[in-house]
TORPA-4810 file (N, C-alpha, C, O; in nm, 3 decimals):
<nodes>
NODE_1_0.798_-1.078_-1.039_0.823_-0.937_-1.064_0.934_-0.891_-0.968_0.941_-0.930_-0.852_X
NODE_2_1.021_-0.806_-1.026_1.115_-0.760_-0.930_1.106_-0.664_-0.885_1.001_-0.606_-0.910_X
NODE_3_1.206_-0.591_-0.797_1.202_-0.478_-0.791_1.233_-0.368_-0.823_1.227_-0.258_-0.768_X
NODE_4_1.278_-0.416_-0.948_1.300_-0.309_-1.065_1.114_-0.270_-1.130_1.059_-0.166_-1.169_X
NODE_5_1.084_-0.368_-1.120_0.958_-0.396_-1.200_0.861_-0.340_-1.129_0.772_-0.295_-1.201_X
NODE_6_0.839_-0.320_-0.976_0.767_-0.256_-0.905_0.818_-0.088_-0.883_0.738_0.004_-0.863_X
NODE_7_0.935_-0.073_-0.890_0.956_0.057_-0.928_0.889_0.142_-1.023_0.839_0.253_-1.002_X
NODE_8_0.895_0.059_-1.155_0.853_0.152_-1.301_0.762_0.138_-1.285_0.706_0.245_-1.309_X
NODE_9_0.678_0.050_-1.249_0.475_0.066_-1.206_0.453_0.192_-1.125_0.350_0.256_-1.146_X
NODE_10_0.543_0.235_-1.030_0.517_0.316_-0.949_0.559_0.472_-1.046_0.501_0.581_-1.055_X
NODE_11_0.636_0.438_-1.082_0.664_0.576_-1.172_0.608_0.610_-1.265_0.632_0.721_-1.312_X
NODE_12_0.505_0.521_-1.328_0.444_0.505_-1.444_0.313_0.555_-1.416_0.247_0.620_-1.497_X
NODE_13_0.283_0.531_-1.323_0.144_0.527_-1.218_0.160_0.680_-1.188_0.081_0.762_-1.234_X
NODE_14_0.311_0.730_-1.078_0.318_0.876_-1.098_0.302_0.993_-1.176_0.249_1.102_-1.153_X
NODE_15_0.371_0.936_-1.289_0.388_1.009_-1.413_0.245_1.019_-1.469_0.192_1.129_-1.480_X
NODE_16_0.174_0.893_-1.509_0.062_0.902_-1.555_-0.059_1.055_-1.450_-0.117_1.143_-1.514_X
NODE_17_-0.068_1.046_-1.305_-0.135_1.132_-1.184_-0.064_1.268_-1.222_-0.134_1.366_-1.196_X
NODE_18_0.079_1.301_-1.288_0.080_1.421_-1.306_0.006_1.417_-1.438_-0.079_1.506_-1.453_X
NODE_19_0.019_1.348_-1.515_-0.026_1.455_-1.682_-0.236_1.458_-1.633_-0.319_1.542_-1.668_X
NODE_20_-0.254_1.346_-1.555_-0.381_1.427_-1.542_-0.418_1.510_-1.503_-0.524_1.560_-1.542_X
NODE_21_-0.305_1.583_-1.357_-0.332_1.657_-1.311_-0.311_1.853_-1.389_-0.324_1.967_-1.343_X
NODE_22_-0.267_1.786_-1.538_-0.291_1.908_-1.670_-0.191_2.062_-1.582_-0.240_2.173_-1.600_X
NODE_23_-0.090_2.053_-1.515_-0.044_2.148_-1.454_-0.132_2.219_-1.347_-0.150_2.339_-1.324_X
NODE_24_-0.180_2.103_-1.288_-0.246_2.157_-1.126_-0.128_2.112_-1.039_-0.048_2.021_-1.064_X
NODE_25_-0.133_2.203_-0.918_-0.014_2.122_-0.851_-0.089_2.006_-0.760_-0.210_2.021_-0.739_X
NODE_26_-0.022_1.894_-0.708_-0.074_1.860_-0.633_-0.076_1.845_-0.492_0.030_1.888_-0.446_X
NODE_27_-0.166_1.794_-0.391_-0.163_1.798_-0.282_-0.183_1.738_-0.166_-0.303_1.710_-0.158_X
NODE_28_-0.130_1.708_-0.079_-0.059_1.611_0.020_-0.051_1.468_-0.057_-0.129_1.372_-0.049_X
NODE_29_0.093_1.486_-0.149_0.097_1.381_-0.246_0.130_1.226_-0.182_0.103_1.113_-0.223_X
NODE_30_0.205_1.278_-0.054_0.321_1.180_0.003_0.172_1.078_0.070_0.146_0.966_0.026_X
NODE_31_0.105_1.133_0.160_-0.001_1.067_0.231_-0.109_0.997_0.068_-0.118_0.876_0.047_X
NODE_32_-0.158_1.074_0.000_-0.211_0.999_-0.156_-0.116_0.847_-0.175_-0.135_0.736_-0.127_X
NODE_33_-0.041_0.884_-0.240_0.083_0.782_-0.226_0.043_0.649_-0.127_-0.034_0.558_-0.158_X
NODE_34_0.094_0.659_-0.039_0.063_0.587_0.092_-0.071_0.510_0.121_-0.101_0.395_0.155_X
NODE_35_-0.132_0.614_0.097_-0.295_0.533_0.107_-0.316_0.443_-0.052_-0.346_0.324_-0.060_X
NODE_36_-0.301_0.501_-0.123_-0.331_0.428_-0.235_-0.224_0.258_-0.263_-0.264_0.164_-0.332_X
NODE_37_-0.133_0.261_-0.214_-0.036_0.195_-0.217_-0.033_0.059_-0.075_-0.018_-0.063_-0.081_X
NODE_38_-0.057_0.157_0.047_-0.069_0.081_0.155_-0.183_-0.017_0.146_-0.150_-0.135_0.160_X
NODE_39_-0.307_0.007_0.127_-0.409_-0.029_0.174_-0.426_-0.232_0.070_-0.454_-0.345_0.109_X
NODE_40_-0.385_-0.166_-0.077_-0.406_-0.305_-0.190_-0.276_-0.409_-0.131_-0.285_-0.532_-0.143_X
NODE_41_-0.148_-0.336_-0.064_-0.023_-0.422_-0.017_-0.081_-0.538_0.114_-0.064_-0.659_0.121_X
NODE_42_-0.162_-0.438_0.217_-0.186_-0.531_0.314_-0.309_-0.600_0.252_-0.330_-0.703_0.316_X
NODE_43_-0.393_-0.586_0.158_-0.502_-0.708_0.163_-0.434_-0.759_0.077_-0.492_-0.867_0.060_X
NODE_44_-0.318_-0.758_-0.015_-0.303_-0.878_-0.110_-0.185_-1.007_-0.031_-0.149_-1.123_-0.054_X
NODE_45_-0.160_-0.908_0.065_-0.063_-0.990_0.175_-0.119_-1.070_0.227_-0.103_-1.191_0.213_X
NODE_46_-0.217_-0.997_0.315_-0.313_-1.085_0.397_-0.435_-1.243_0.349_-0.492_-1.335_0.408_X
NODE_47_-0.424_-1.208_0.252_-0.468_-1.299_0.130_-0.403_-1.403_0.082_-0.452_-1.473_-0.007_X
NODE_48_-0.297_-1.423_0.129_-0.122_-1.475_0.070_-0.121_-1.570_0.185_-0.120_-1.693_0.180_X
NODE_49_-0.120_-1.492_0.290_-0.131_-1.508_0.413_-0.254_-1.647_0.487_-0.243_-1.748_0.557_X
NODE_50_-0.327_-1.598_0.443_-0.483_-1.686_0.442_-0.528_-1.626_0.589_-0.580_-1.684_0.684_X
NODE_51_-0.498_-1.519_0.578_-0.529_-1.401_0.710_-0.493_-1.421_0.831_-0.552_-1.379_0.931_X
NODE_52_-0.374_-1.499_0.826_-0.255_-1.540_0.919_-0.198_-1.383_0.932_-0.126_-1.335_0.844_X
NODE_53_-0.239_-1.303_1.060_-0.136_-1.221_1.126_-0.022_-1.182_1.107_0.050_-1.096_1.057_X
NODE_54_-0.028_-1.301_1.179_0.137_-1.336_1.264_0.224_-1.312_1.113_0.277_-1.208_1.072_X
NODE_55_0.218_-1.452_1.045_0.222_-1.446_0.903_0.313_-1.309_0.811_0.434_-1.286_0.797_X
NODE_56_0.188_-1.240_0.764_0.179_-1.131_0.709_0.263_-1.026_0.792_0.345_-0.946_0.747_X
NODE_57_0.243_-1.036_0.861_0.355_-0.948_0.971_0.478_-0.981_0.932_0.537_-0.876_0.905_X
NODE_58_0.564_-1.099_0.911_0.673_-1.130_0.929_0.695_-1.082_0.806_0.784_-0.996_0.804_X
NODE_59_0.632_-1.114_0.672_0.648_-1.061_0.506_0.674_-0.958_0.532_0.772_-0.913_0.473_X
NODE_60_0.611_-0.877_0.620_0.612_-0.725_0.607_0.759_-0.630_0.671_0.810_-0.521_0.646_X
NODE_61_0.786_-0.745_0.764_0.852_-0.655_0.791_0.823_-0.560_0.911_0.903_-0.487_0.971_X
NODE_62_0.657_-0.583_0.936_0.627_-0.490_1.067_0.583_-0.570_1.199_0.569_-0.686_1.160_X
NODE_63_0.569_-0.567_1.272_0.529_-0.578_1.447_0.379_-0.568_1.360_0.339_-0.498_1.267_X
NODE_64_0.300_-0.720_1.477_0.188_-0.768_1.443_0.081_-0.671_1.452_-0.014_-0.651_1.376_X
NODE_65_0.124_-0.596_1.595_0.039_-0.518_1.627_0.011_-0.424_1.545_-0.105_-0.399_1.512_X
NODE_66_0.147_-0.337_1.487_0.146_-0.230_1.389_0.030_-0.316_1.272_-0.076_-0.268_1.233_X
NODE_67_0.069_-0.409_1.245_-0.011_-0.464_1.106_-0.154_-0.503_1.189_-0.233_-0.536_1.102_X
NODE_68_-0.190_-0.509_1.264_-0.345_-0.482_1.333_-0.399_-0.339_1.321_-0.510_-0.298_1.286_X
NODE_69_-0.327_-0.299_1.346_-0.363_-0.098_1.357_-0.419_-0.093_1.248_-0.540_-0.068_1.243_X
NODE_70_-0.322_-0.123_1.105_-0.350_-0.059_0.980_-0.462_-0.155_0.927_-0.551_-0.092_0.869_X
NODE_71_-0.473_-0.233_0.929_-0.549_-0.346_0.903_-0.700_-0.269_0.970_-0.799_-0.256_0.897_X
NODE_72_-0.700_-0.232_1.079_-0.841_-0.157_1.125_-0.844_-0.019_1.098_-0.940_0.049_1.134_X
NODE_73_-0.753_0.028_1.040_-0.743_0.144_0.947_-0.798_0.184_0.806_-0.857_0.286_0.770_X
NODE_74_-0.760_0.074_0.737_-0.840_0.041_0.629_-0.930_-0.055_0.601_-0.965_-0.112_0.497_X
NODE_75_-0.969_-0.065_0.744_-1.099_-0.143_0.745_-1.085_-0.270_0.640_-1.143_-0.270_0.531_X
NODE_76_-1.000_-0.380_0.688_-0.994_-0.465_0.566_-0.970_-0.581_0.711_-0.890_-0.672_0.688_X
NODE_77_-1.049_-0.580_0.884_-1.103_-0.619_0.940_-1.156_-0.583_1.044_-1.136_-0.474_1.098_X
NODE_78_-1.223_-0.664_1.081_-1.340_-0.567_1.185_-1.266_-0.572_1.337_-1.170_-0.646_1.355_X
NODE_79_-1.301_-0.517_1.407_-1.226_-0.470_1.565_-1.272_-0.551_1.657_-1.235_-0.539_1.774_X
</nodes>
């Protein structure tokens, strides 16, 4: 999949959250977003990974530690 292809999922996915939201506005969309998005990225990473850290860190793009934080953020390991 590219990243063209992960784009239109995301817009599709958007588009779809407004028509349910039937002309409600919505609210704190950016953090929604984020959580919904962040949380399935690091366990399908970490999974990839075979729960190699270090690993998953480097895919990501972030400092290990940062990817520890969030990782005990969404509780997807224990402290």
């Amino acid at each position: 999949m590219s990243k063209k292809h992960i784009e239109e999922a995301v817009r599709a996915s958007l588009q779809a959250y407004f028509n349910d939201l039937k002309g409600v506005e919505p609210d704190s969309l950016y953090d929604l977003m984020l959580d919904s998005f962040e949380k399935p990225l690091l366990d399908v990473v970490m999974r990839q990974a075979e729960g190699n850290q270090s690993r998953a860190a480097e895919w990501l793009g972030l400092n290990r530690n940062t990817l520890r934080k969030k990782l005990l953020q969404y509780k997807l390991i224990k402290p």
